[in-house]
TORKOL-4160 file (C-alpha; in steps of 0.2 Angstrom, whole numbers, padded with zeros to 4 digits, m for minus):
336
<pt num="1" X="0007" Y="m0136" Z="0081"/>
<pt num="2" X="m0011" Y="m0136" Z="0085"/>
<pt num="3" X="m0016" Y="m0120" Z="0078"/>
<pt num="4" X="m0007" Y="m0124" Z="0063"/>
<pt num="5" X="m0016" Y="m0140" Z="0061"/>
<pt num="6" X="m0034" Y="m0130" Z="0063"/>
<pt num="7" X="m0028" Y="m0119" Z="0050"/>
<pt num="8" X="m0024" Y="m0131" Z="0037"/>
<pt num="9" X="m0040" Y="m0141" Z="0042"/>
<pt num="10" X="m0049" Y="m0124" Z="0039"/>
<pt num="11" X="m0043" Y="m0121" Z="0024"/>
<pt num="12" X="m0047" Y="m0137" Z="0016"/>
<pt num="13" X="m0064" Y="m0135" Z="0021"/>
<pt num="14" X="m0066" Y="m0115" Z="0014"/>
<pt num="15" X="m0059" Y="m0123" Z="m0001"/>
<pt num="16" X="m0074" Y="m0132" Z="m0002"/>
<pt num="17" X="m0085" Y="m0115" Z="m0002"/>
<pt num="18" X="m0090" Y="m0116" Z="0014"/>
<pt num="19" X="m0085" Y="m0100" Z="0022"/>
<pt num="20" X="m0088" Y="m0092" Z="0006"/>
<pt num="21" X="m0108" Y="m0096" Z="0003"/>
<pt num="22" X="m0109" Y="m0094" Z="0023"/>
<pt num="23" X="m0101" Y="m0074" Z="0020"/>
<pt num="24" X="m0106" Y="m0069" Z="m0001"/>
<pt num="25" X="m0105" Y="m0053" Z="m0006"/>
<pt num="26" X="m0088" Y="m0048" Z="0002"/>
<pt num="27" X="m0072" Y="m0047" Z="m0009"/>
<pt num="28" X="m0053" Y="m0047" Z="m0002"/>
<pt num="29" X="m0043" Y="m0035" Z="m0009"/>
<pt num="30" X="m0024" Y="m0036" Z="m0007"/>
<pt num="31" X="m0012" Y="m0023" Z="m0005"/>
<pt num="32" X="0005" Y="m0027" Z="m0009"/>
<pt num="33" X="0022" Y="m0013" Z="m0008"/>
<pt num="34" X="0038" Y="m0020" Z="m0015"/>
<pt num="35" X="0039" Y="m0035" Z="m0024"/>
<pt num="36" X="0058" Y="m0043" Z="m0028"/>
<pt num="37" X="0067" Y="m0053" Z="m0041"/>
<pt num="38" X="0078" Y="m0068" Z="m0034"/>
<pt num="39" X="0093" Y="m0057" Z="m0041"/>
<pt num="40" X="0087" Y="m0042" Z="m0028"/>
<pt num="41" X="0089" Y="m0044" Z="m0008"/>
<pt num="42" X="0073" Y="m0043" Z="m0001"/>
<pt num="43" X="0066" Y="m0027" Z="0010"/>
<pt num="44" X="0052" Y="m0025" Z="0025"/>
<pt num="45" X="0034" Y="m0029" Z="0019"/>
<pt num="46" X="0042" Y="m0035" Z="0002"/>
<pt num="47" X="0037" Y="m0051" Z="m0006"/>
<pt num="48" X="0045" Y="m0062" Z="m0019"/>
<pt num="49" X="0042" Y="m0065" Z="m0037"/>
<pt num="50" X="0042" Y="m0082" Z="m0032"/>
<pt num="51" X="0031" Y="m0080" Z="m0019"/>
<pt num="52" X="0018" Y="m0071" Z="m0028"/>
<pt num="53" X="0020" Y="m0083" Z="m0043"/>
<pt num="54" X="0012" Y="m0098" Z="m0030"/>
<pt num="55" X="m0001" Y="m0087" Z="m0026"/>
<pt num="56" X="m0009" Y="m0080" Z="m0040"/>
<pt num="57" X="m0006" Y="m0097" Z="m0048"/>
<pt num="58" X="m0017" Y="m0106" Z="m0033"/>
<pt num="59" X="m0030" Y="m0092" Z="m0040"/>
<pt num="60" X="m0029" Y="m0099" Z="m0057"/>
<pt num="61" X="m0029" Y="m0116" Z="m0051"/>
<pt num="62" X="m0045" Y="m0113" Z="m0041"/>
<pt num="63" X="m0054" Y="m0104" Z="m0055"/>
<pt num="64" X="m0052" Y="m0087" Z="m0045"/>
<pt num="65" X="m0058" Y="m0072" Z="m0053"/>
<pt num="66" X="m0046" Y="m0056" Z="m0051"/>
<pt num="67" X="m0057" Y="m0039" Z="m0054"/>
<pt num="68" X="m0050" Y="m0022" Z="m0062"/>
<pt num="69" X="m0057" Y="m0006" Z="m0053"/>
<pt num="70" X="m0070" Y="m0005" Z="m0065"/>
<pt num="71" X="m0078" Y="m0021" Z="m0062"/>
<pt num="72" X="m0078" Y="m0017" Z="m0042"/>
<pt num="73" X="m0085" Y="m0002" Z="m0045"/>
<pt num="74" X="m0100" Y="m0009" Z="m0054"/>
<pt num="75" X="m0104" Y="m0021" Z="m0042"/>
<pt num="76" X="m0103" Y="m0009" Z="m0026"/>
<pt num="77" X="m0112" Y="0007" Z="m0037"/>
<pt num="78" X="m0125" Y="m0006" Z="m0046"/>
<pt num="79" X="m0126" Y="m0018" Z="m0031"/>
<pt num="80" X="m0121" Y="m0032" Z="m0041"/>
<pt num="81" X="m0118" Y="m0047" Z="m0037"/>
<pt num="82" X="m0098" Y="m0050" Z="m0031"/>
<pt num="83" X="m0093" Y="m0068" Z="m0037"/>
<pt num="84" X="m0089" Y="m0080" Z="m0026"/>
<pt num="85" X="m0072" Y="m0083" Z="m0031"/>
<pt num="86" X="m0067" Y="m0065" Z="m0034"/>
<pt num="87" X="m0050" Y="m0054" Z="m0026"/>
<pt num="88" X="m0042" Y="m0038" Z="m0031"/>
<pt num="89" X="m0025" Y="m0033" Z="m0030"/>
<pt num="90" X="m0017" Y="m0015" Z="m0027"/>
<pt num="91" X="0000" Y="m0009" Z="m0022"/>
<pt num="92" X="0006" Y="0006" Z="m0016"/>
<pt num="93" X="0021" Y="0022" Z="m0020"/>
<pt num="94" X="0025" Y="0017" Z="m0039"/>
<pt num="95" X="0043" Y="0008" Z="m0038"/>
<pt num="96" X="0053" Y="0005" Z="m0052"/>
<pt num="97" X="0049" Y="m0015" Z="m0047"/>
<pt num="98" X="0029" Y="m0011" Z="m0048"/>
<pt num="99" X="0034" Y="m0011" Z="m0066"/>
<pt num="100" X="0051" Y="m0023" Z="m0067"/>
<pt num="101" X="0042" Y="m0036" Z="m0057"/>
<pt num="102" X="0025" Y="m0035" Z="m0051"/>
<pt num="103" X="0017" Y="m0033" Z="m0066"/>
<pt num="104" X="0025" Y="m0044" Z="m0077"/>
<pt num="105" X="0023" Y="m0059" Z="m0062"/>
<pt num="106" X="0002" Y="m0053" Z="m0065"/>
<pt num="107" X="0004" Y="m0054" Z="m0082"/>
<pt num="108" X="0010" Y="m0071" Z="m0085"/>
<pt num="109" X="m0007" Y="m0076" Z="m0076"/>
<pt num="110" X="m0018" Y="m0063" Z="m0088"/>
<pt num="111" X="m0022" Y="m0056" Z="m0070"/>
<pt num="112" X="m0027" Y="m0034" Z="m0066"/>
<pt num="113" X="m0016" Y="m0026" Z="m0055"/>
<pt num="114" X="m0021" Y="m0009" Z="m0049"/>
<pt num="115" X="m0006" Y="0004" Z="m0046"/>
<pt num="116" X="m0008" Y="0020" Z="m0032"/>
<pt num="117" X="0008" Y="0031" Z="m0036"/>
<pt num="118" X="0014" Y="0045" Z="m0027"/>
<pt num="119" X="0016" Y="0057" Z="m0041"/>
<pt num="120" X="0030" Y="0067" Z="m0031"/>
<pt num="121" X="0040" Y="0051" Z="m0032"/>
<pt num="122" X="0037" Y="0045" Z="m0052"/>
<pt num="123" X="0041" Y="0064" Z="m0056"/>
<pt num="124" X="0059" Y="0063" Z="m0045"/>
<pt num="125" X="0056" Y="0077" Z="m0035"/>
<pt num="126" X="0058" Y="0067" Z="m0018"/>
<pt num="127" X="0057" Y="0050" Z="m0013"/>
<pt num="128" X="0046" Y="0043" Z="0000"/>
<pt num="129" X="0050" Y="0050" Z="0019"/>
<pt num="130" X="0048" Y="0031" Z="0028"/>
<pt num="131" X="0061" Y="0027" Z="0015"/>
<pt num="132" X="0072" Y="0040" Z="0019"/>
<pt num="133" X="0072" Y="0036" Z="0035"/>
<pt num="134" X="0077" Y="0017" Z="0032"/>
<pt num="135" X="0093" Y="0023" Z="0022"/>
<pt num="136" X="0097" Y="0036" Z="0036"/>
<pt num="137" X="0097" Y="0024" Z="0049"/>
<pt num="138" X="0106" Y="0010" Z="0038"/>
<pt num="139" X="0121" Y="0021" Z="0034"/>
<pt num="140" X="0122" Y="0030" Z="0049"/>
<pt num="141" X="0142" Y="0033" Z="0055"/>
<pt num="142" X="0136" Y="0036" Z="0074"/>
<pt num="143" X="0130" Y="0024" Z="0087"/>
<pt num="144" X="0117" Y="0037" Z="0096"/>
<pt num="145" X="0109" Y="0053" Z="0090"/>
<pt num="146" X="0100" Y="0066" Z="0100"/>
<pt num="147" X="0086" Y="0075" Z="0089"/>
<pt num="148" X="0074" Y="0087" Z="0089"/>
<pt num="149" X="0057" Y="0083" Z="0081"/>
<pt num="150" X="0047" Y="0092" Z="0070"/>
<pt num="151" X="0037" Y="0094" Z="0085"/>
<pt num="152" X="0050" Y="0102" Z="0094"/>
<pt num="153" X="0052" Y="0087" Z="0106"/>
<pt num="154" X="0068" Y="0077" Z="0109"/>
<pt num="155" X="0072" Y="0059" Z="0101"/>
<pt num="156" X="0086" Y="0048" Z="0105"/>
<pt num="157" X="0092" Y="0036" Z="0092"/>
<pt num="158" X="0099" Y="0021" Z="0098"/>
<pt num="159" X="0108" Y="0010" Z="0085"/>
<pt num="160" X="0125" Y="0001" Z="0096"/>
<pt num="161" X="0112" Y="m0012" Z="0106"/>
<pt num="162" X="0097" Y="m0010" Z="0096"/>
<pt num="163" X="0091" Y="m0019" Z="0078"/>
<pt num="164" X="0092" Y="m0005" Z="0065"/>
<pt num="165" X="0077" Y="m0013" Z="0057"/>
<pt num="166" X="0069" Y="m0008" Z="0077"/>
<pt num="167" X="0076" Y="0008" Z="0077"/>
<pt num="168" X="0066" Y="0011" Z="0059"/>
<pt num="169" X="0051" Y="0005" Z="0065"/>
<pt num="170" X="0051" Y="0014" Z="0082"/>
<pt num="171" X="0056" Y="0033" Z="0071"/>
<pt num="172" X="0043" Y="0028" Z="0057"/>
<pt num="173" X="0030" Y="0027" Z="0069"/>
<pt num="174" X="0035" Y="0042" Z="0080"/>
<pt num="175" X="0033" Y="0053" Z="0066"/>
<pt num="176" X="0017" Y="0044" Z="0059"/>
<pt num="177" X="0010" Y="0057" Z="0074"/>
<pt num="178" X="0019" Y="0070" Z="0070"/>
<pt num="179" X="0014" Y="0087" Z="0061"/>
<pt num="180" X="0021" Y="0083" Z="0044"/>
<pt num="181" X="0020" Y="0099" Z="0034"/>
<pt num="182" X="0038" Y="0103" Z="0035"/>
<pt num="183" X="0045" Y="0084" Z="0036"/>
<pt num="184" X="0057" Y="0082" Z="0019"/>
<pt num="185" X="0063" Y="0096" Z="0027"/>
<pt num="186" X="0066" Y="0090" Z="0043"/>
<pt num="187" X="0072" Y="0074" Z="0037"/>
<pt num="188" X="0087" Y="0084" Z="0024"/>
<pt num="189" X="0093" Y="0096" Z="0039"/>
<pt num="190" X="0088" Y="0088" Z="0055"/>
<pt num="191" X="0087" Y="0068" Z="0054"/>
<pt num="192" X="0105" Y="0064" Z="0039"/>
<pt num="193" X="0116" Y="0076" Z="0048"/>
<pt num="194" X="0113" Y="0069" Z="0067"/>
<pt num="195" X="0118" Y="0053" Z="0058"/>
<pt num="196" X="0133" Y="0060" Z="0050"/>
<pt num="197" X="0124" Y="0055" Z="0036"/>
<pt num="198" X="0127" Y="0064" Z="0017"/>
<pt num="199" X="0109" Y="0067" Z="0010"/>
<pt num="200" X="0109" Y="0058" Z="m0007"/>
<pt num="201" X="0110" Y="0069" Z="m0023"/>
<pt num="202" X="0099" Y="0057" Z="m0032"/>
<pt num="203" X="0087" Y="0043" Z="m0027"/>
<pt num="204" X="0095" Y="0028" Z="m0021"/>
<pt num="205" X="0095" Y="0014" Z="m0034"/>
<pt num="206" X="0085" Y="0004" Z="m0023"/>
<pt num="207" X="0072" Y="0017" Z="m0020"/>
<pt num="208" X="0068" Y="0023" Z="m0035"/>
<pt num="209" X="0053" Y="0026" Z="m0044"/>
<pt num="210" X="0044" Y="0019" Z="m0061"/>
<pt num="211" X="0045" Y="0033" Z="m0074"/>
<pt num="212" X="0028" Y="0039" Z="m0081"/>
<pt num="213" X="0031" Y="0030" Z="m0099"/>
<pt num="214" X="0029" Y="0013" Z="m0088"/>
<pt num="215" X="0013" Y="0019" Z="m0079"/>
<pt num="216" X="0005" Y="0021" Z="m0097"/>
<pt num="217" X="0013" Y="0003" Z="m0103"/>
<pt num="218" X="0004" Y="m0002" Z="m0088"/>
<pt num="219" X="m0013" Y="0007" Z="m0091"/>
<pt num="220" X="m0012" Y="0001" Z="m0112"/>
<pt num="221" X="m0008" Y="m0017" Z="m0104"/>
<pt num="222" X="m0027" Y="m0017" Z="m0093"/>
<pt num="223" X="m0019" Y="m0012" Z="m0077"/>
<pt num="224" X="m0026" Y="0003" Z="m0067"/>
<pt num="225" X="m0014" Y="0018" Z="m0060"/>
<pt num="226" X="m0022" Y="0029" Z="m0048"/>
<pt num="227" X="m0017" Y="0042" Z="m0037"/>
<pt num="228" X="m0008" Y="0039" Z="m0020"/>
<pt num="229" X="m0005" Y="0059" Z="m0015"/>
<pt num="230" X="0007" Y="0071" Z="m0022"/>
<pt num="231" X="0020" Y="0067" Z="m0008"/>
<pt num="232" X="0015" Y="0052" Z="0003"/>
<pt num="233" X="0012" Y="0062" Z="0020"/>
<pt num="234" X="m0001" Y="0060" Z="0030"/>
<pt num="235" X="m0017" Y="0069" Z="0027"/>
<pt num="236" X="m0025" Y="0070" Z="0046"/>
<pt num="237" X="m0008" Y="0080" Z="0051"/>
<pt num="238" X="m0006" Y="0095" Z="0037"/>
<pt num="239" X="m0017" Y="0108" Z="0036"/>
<pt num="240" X="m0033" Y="0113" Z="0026"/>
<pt num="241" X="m0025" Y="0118" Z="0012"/>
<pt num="242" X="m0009" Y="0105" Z="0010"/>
<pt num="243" X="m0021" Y="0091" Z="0012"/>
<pt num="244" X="m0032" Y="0098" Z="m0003"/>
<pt num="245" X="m0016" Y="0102" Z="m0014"/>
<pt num="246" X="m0010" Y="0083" Z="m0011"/>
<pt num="247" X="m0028" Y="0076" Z="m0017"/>
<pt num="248" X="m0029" Y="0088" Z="m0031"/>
<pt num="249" X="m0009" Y="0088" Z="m0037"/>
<pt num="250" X="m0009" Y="0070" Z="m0038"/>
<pt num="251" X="m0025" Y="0069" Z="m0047"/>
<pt num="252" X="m0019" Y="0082" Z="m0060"/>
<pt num="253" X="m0003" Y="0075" Z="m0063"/>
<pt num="254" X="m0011" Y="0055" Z="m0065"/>
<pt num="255" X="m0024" Y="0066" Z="m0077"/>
<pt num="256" X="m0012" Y="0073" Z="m0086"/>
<pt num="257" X="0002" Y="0061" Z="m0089"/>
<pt num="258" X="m0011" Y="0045" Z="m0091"/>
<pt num="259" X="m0027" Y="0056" Z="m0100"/>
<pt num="260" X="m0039" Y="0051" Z="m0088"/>
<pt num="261" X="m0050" Y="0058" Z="m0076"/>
<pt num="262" X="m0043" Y="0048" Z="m0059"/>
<pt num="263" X="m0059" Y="0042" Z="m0051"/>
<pt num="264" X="m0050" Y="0033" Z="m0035"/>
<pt num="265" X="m0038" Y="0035" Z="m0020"/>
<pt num="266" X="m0027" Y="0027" Z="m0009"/>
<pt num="267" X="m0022" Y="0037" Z="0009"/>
<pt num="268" X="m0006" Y="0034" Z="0013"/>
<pt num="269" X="m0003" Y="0024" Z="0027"/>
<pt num="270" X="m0022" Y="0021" Z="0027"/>
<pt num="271" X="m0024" Y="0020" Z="0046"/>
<pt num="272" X="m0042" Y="0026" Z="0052"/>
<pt num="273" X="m0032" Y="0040" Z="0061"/>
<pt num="274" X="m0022" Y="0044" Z="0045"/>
<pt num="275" X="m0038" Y="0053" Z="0038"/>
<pt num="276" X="m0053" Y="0062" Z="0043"/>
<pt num="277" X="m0070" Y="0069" Z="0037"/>
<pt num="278" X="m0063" Y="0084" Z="0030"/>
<pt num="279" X="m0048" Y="0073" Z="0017"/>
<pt num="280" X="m0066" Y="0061" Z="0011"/>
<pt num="281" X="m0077" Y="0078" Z="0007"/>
<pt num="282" X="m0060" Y="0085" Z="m0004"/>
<pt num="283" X="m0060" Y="0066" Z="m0011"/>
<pt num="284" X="m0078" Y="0069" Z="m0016"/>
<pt num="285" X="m0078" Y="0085" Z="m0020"/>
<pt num="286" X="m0061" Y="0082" Z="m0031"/>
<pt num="287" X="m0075" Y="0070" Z="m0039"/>
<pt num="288" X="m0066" Y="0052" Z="m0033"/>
<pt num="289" X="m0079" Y="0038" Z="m0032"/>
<pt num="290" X="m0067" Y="0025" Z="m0020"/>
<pt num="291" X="m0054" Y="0027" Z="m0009"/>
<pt num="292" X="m0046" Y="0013" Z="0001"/>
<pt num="293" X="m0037" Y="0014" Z="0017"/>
<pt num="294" X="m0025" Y="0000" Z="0027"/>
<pt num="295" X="m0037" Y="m0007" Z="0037"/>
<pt num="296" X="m0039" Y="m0028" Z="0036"/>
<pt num="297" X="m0057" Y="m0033" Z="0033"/>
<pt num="298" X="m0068" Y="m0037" Z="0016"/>
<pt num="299" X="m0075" Y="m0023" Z="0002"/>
<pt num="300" X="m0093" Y="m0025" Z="0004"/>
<pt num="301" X="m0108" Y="m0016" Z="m0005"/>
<pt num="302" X="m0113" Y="m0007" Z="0012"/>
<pt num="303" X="m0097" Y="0000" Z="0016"/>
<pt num="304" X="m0093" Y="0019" Z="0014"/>
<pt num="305" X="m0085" Y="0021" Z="m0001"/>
<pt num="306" X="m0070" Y="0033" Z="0003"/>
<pt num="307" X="m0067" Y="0020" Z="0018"/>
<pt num="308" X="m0063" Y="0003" Z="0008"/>
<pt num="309" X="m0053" Y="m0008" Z="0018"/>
<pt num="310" X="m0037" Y="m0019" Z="0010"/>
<pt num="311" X="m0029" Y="m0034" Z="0017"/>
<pt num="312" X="m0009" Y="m0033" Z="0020"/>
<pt num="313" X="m0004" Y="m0047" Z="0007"/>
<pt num="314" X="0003" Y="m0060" Z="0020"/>
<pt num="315" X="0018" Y="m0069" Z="0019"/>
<pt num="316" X="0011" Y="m0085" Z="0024"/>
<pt num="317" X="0002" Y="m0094" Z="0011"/>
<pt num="318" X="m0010" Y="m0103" Z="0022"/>
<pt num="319" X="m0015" Y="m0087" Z="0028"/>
<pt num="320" X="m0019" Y="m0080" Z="0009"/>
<pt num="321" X="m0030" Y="m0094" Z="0008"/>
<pt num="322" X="m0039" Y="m0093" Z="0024"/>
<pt num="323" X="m0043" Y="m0074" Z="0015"/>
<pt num="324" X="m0047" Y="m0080" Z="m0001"/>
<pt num="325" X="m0057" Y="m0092" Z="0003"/>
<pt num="326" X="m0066" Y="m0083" Z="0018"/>
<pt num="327" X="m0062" Y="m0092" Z="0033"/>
<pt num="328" X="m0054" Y="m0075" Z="0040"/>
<pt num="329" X="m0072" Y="m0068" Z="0036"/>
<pt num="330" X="m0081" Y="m0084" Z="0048"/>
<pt num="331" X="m0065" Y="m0078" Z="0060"/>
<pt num="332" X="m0068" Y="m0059" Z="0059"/>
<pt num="333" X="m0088" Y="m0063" Z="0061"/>
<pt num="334" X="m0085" Y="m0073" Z="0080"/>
<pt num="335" X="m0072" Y="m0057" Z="0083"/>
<pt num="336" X="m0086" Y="m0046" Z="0083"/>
C-alpha cells in the first residue's frame, strides 16, 4: 500500500516535468509482442486493445510526441535534440494481430508503430520455436516426458503437479542456452513426439503470421517494418556462418518484398548474452545503422548504436507512466 502510494505521488510529480528536465536527452522506447481484441483470449506478454487504447490516448492527452525510425535516427546520428515529451514504439515476430490489431489501435491516435518481422515466419516456412513449444506443452496427452536436448543432456517434463504456463517458461529458458542450429528440428522429432503430440500441418490459427501484402499496407500507412532474423534463433548460439545468413536472409527478403534497403534490427530475445561482437560487425557490415536489443533502460545519443535498449511495454499503467515521464530514469540513476 505504501509503495503504491509513492508511486502515484511520483508520477503526479514527473507529470509535472520534473524527472523529465532533471534526465533530457533520453527517449523510452517500448516493445510490445501480441496485442488482443476483446473477441481473442489473451496470451503471455500480450496486452489488450483496450489496454493499449488508454495508453497511447494518456500520450495524446499529454501532448506526447511518438517518433518513426527516422526521426530517432536523426536525433542520435545529428545529435539533435530529443524532445521532452517523445516515445517510440516497436514490437516483435510479425503476427497476423500486428496487423488486425496493433496497428489499427496506433492509427486511430495518428501514432508510428515500428514492426521487426521474422521473415521465416511472414513467408510460412515455420513458426517461431518459443511458440511451438507453448502449443507442445498445451496439448500434450502425457503427464511427464523424459527428453534429450539438443545438447545431448537429459530433460524431464513435468506437467501432472506443475503449471503448464511453468513448464513453458522453465523449457523456453533451458533452450535459450542451448545450441540452436538444428532446433526446428529438434522441436519436430524430439520435443511433439515425447508429448504424444501430432506436429501441425499448418500454423496454428493463433500463431500465425501477417502476410507480406499487410507489411506494405503498413509501410504505405507511415509505419516502419524491419528485419527480426530469418528464423528467430539466437545469434550468440549458431555458428559463423548461420548468424550471417540470418542477418543477411532477413534483410534480403524485408528488401525485396517492401523495396527498401532495411537500415535496422532487432536480435531476438535481445538479452546481452543473446549477441556478441561478431553478430554487431555482420550488422554493420550488412550496412544496418540501429539495432535494439531487450534490455530496459532509455535510448540516448551516447549509446552504442547496435546495442539500443527497449522497455517491455508494462501491464500496469502507473508503471507506463513512471517511464514516460521519467521517474524510472531518476529510479535507474540512484540504482547505479
Amino acid at each position: 500500500m505504501l509503495k503504491n502510494s509513492a508511486l502515484k505521488i511520483a508520477n503526479i510529480m514527473g507529470e509535472s516535468g520534473i524527472f523529465r528536465r532533471l534526465f533530457p536527452q533520453r527517449v523510452p522506447v517500448f516493445m510490445l509482442h501480441r496485442v488482443y481484441d476483446e473477441q481473442e483470449l489473451s496470451s503471455s506478454g500480450a496486452i489488450s486493445a483496450r489496454n493499449l487504447r488508454s495508453y497511447l490516448s494518456y500520450l495524446a492527452r499529454r501532448g506526447f510526441r511518438v517518433l518513426t525510425m527516422d526521426e530517432l535516427w536523426l536525433m542520435l546520428s545529428q545529435e539533435r535534440a530529443i524532445p521532452s515529451k517523445s516515445v517510440m514504439f516497436t514490437i516483435d515476430d510479425g503476427f497476423f494481430d500486428h496487423f488486425d490489431v496493433a496497428a489499427k489501435v496506433f492509427e486511430e491516435f495518428g501514432f508510428p508503430l515500428n514492426f521487426f518481422v521474422i521473415t521465416g515466419f511472414l513467408d510460412q516456412e515455420l513458426w517461431p520455436w518459443d511458440d511451438q513449444i507453448v502449443y507442445a506443452l498445451h496439448h500434450a496427452n502425457v503427464d511427464r516426458a523424459e527428453i534429450t536436448l539438443p545438447s545431448g543432456s537429459m530433460y524431464t517434463i513435468k506437467l501432472a503437479h506443475q503449471d503448464v504456463g511453468v513448464a513453458v517458461q522453465a523449457l523456453r529458458s533451458r533452450l535459450k542456452s542451448e545450441q540452436q542450429t538444428d532446433l526446428y528440428t529438434w522441436l519436430r522429432v524430439a520435443l511433439f513426439p515425447s508429448l504424444a503430440v501430432a506436429f501441425p500441418s499448418r500454423i496454428p490459427r493463433e500463431f500465425r503470421p501477417m502476410s507480406w501484402d499487410d507489411a506494405r499496407a503498413l509501410n504505405r500507412a507511415g509505419h516502419g517494418v524491419y528485419p527480426h532474423t530469418f528464423s528467430h534463433r539466437i545469434l550468440s548460439t549458431l555458428l559463423l556462418q548461420e548468424k550471417q545468413s540470418e542477418i543477411r536472409r532477413s534483410l534480403a527478403r524485408v528488401r525485396d518484398e517492401l523495396g527498401f534497403q532495411p537500415e535496422v534490427f532487432a536480435y531476438p530475445t535481445g538479452r546481452q548474452t543473446d549477441y556478441d561482437h561478431v553478430d554487431i560487425e555482420n550488422l554493420e557490415a550488412a550496412g544496418f545503422k540501429m539495432a535494439f536489443n531487450t534490455v530496459p533502460g532509455y535510448v540516448d545519443v551516447f549509446q552504442n548504436r547496435h546495442e539500443l535498449p527497449r522497455f517491455s511495454l508494462p501491464s500496469r499503467f502507473e508503471d507506463f507512466r513512471q517511464i514516460v515521464n521519467r521517474f524510472e530514469a531518476f529510479k535507474m540513476n540512484l540504482r547505479d
